[in-house]
N, C-alpha and C positions, 0 to 999 in steps of 0.2 A: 341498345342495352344488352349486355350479357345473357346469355340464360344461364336459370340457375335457383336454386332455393333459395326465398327469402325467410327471413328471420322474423318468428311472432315475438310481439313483446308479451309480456305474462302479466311481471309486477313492478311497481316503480321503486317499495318498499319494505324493507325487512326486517321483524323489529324483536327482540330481545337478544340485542347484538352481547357477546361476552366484551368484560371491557377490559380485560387484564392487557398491559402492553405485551408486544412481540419478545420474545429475547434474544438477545445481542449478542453476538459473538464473534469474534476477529478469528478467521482460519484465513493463513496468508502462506505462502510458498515463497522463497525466492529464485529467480531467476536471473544467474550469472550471467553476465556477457565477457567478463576477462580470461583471456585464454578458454573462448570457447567451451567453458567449463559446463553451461548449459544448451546456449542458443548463442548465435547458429551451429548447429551441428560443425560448418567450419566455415572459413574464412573466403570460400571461392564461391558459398552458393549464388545464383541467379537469383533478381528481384521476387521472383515468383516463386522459387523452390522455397526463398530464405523466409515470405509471408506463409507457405505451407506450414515450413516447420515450427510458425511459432503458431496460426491456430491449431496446431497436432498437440502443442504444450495447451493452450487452454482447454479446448475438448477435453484432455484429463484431467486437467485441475478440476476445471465443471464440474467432472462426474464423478471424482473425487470427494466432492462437499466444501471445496473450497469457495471462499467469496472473494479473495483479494489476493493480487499478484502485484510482487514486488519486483521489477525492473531494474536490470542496472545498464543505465543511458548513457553515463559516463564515467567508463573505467580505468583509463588512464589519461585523465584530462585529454580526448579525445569523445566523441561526439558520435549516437544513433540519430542525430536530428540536423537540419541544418544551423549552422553558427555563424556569428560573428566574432565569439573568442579562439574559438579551438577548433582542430580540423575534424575530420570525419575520422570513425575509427577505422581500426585496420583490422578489428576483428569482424567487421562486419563486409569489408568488400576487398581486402588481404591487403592493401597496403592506406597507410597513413594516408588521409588528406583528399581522396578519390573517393564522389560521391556515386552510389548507385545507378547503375545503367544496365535497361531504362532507369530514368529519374524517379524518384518516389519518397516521402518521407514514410521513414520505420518508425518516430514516434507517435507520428498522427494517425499512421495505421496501425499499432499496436494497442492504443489507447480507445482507439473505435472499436477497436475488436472484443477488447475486455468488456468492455463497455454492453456492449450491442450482447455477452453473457452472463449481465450482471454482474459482473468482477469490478472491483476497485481500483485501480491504479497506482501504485506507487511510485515514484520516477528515484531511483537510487542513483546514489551520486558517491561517488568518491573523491573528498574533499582537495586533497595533496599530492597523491599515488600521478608521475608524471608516465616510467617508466619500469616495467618486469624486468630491467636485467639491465648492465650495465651500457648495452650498445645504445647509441644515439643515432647512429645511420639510417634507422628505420623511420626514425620520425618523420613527420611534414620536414619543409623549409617552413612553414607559416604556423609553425607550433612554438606559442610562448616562448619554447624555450631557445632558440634562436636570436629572436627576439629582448629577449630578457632574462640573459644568462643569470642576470646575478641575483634572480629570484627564487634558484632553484641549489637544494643542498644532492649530493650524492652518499648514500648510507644504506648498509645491507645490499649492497652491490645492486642501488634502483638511485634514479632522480625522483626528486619531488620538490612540489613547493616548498618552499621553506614556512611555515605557519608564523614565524618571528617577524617576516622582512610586511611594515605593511602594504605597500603599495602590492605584494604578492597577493596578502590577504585579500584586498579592497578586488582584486580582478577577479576572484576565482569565486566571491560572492556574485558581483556583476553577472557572471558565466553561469551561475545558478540561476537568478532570479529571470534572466535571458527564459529558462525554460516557466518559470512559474509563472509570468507574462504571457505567455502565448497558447499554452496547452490547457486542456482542461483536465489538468492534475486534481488526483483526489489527496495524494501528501506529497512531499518531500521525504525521503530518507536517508540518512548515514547508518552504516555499520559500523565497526570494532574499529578504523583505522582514522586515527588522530594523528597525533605523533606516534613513529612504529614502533612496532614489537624492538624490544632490544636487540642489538648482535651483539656475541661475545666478544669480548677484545677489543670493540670499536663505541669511538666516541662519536654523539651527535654533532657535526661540524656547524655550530649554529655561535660560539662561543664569539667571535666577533659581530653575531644579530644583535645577541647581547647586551653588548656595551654601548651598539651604537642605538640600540631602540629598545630603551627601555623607560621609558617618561616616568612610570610611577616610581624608579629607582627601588624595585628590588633588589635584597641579600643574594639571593637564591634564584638560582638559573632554572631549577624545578619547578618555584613559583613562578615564576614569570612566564614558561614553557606551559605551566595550567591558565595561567589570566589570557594566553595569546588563542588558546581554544574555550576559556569561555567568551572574550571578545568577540571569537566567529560566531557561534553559537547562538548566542543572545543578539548578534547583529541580524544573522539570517531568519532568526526566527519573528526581530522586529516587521522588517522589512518586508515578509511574506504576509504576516496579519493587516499590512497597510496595503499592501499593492493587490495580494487575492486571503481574502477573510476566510475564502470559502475552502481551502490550502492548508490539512494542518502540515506539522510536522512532528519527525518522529526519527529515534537513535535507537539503533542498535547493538549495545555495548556491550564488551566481554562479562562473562558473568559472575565474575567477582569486583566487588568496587574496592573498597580493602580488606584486609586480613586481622580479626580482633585480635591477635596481641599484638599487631602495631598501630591500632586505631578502637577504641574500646565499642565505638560505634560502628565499626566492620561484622562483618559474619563470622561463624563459628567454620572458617575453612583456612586452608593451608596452601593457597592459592600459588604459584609459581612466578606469575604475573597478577598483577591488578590494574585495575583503571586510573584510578589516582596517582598511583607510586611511580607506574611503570608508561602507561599513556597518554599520562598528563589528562587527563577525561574524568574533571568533578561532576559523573553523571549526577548524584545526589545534589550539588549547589545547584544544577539547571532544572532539577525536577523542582526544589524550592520555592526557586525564584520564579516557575513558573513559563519557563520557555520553550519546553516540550508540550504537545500535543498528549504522542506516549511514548512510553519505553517498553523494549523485547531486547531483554539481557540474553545472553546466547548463554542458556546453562545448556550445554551441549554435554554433561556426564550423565553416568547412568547413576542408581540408587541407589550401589553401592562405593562411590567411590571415594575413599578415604577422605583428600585432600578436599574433597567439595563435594559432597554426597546432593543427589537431586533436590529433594524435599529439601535440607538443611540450606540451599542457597535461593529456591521460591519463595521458602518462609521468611527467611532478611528483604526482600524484594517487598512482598505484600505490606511488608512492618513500614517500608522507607520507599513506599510511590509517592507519598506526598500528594497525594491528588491526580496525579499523573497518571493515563490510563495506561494499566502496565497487563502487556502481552508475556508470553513466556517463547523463548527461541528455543526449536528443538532439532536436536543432528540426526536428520536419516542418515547421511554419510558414515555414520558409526552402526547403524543398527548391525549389520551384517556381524561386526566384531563381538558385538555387546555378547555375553550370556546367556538371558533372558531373551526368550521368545517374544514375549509381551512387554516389554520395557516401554516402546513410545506409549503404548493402551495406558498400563500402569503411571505412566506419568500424565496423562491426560487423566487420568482420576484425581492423583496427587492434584493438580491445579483446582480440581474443583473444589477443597477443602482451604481454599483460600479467598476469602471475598474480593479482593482487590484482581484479582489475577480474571482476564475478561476476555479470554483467546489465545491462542497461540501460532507462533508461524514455523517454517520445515524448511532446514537447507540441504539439500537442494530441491527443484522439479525436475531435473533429469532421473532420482532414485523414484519418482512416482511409475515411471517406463520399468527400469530395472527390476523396482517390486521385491527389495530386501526382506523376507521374514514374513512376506503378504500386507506389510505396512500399508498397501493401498486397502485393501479389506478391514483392515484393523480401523482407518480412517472413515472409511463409508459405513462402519456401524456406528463408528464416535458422532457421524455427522449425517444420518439420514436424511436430512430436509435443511435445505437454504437458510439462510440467515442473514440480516444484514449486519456491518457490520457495527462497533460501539459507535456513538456521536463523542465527542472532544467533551472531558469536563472545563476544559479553559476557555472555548468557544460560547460565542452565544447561545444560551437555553430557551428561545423564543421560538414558538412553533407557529409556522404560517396557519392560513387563515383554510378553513376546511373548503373541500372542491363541491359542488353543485351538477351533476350531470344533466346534462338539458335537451340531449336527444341521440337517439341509434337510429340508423338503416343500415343494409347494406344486405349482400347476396352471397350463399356460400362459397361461391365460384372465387368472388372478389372480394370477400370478407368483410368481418361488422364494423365498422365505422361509428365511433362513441366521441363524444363530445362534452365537454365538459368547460367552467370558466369558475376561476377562484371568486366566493363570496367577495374577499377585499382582493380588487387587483394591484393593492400596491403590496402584496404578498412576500415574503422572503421565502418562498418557496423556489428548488430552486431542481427538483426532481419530481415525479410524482410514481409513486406504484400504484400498479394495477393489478387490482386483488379478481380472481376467478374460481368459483366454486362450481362443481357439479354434482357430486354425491351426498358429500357431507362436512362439515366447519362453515353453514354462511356463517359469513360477520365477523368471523374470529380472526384478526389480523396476526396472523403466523407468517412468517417466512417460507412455511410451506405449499400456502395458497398463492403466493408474487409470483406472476406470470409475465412479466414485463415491468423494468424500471424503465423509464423515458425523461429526457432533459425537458425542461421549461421553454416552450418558444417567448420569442416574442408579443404573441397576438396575443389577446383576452383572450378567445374561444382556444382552448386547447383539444388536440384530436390524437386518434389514435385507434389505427385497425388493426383489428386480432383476424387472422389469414391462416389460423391453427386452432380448424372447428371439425367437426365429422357431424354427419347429415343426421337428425334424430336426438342428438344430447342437447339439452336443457343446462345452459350457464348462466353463473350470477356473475355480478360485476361490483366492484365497491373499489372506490378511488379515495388515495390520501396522497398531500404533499409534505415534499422531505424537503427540511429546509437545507440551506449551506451547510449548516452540523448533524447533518440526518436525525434532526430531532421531526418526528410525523405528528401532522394534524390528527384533528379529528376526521372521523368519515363521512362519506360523500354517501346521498342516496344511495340505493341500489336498483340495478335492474336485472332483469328475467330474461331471455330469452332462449327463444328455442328451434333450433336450426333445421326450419322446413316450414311450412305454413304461408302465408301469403300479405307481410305484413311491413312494411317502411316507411316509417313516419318519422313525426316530432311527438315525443311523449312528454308528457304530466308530469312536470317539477315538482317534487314534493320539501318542502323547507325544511 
């Protein structure tokens, strides 16, 4: 045996616990991977430098007050993970189609990583986007498009799928659900990119998809370009609630849907583009109907700006979530430019006078480094203490069965060893936190006392050592589990302990 302090028990339980719930709140970052715009730094690093550089991105998000990183896996129908649709990127090891050497998956080590800092996972995807620029040489030989030239249109001097052709569609969900299968994703995400931004002078070459696939016989090439992305939309978001429940999903749409004097139900803005008119993107029928998780419109202006002023397009947003839990998207990339010193602060106020509006996310993570305007300080006052983030209102609202702690040992050398097993084991619990007090808040389940989240094992008894004690302090412990929708139980006993004395047992169950 070790030497080393053991751990006295004290008490088993705590009682005038506060019962208010934690609250909730979405602080998410995204994190580009096309053209290197965040991570990897570039396109040559080594298996090892390229994991340095992305725990260097979590460490600051961490201690920034963020909860959730957004991921983007696959940026030009190319691939961080291994596939069977699509080759490996080329932003991640400089050329199309060549996997990491030494071998190693970047998804499953990116997701453990978030993970193991309490971060949430997002796995971003972009749906269509095949190619940045008009060369094709760079690609794989064994990239789709090779393969199945005539799935892909050329526009804005890029290929892409073509969203019209189905057999296009049907693969490029395939290629998603590939990842919602195997990872242990906290959502799915898309951004602003449907069908693209317009180019001047030039027409979408889809006009013969058209005719030849068009079953419900649409008028209108507009409609029909809107039904082929609510088709995806509502297929992906089927197909992810049957295969992983626990999977939400979520879009990220530009921040205007339409423009009230060409839609009387649009916003009071003067938008240049829109989501409807111009991306074929009925974000509002998908929030309706029910097919999002949530939305984070990218109001990326500040709060003066004419054609979309801040406030005036969060406020049409909060009106028209429909249920839908709705984040707000905000541009550090502009802060530098903006006026206002305080603008992202001030709009982080702004959202609070919204009820529906429950977090907001930051493009990018590299301006966390840069540190425009102190926007990292401006955030670590916004965000002093942890949070987890909202659970899905679409999801199930059933909260597993409360945890039972049933004994601690352990030495400080080697750390306490806590144990615990779900009253009901046929539980849908499917996380659990582990609350730690020493000063002051026992009981009070804040986000500031989570000291560790941990996945469900398999076994009844579930375990779990805490290896991050100093000799002389007195901690509490109180365990709840988070279901598939991070809806949390009730609490678990509590117990005492105090790091030196002479003491390792099996303690006193209290029910």
């Amino acid at each position: 045996m070790k030497s080393g302090y053991f751990f006295t028990f004290i008490f088993s339980l705590i009682f005038c616990f506060s019962s208010f719930a934690q609250k909730r709140e979405l602080r998410a970052v995204w994190i580009a991977t096309v053209n290197n715009i965040d991570f990897p730094a570039n396109n040559s690093m080594s298996p090892n430098d390229l994991k340095a550089d992305y725990v260097r991105y979590l460490d600051k998000i961490k201690s920034t007050g963020l909860n959730t990183v957004i991921v983007q896996v696959r940026p030009v129908a190319d691939t961080f993970y291994p596939s069977g649709f699509e080759p490996w990127s080329k932003y991640m090891t400089g050329k199309q189609g060549v996997a990491p050497n030494p071998y190693f998956n970047p998804l499953q080590f990116m997701i453990e990583e978030a993970h193991q800092r309490n971060l949430d996972f997002h796995a971003w995807f972009n749906p269509y986007r095949a190619t940045m620029n008009s060369d094709t040489t760079a690609l794989s030989q064994e990239h789709p498009f090779y393969q199945h030239r005539d799935w892909f249109v050329k526009y804005g001097n890029k290929y892409m799928y073509n969203p019209g052709h189905p057999d296009a569609r049907e693969y490029v969900l395939d290629a998603i659900m590939e990842v919602v299968r195997h990872y242990d994703l906290d959502a799915v995400h898309f951004d602003d990119y449907f069908y693209p931004y317009k180019v001047q002078g030039e027409v979408f070459p889809d006009s013969t998809t058209f005719t030849e696939n068009n079953p419900k016989q649409f008028d209108k090439i507009e409609d029909w370009r809107r039904d082929n992305v609510d088709y995806f939309v509502e297929n992906l978001s089927s197909r992810i609630k049957q295969e992983r429940p626990d999977v939400q999903f979520g879009i990220s749409p530009f921040g205007v849907w339409r423009n009230n004097d060409v839609d009387p139900n649009g916003s009071k803005t003067r938008a240049g583009i829109t989501n409807y008119d111009d991306l074929y993107a009925d974000v509002v029928k998908w929030m309706k109907k029910g097919w999002l998780d949530y939305v984070i419109p990218q109001v990326y202006w500040h709060r003066k700006l004419g054609a979309a002023p801040y406030e005036e397009v969060v406020k049409w947003w909060d009106k028209n979530s429909f249920g839908t839990q709705l984040y707000i998207g905000h541009a550090l990339y502009k802060v530098e430019k903006w006026e206002a010193n305080d603008e992202i602060a001030a709009q982080l106020d702004i959202n609070k006078k919204y009820k529906n509006v429950q977090g907001s996310a930051f493009f990018s993570a590299k301006f966390l480094f840069s540190n425009p305007k102190n926007i990292v300080q401006t955030l670590q006052r916004s965000y002093p203490y942890f949070t987890l983030p909202p659970s899905s209102n679409k999801m199930d609202q059933t909260p597993p069965s409360k945890v039972r702690i049933s004994s601690t040992e352990g030495q400080l050398d080697a750390g306490l060893k806590i144990t615990w097993e779900d009253i009901n084991f046929d539980t849908n619990a499917k996380k659990y936190l582990i609350y730690r007090y020493e000063d002051f808040g026992f009981g009070v389940l804040d986000g500031q006392f989570i000291h560790k989240i941990i996945n469900r094992s398999p076994y009844k008894e579930q375990v779990f050592i805490d290896d991050q004690l100093e000799k002389g302090k007195q901690y509490t412990y109180i365990i709840t589990a988070l279901s598939n929708n991070k809806i949390e139980s009730n609490r678990s006993n509590a117990i005492t302990v105090k790091a030196g004395g002479f003491l390792s047992k099996k303690i006193k169950v209290v029910h």
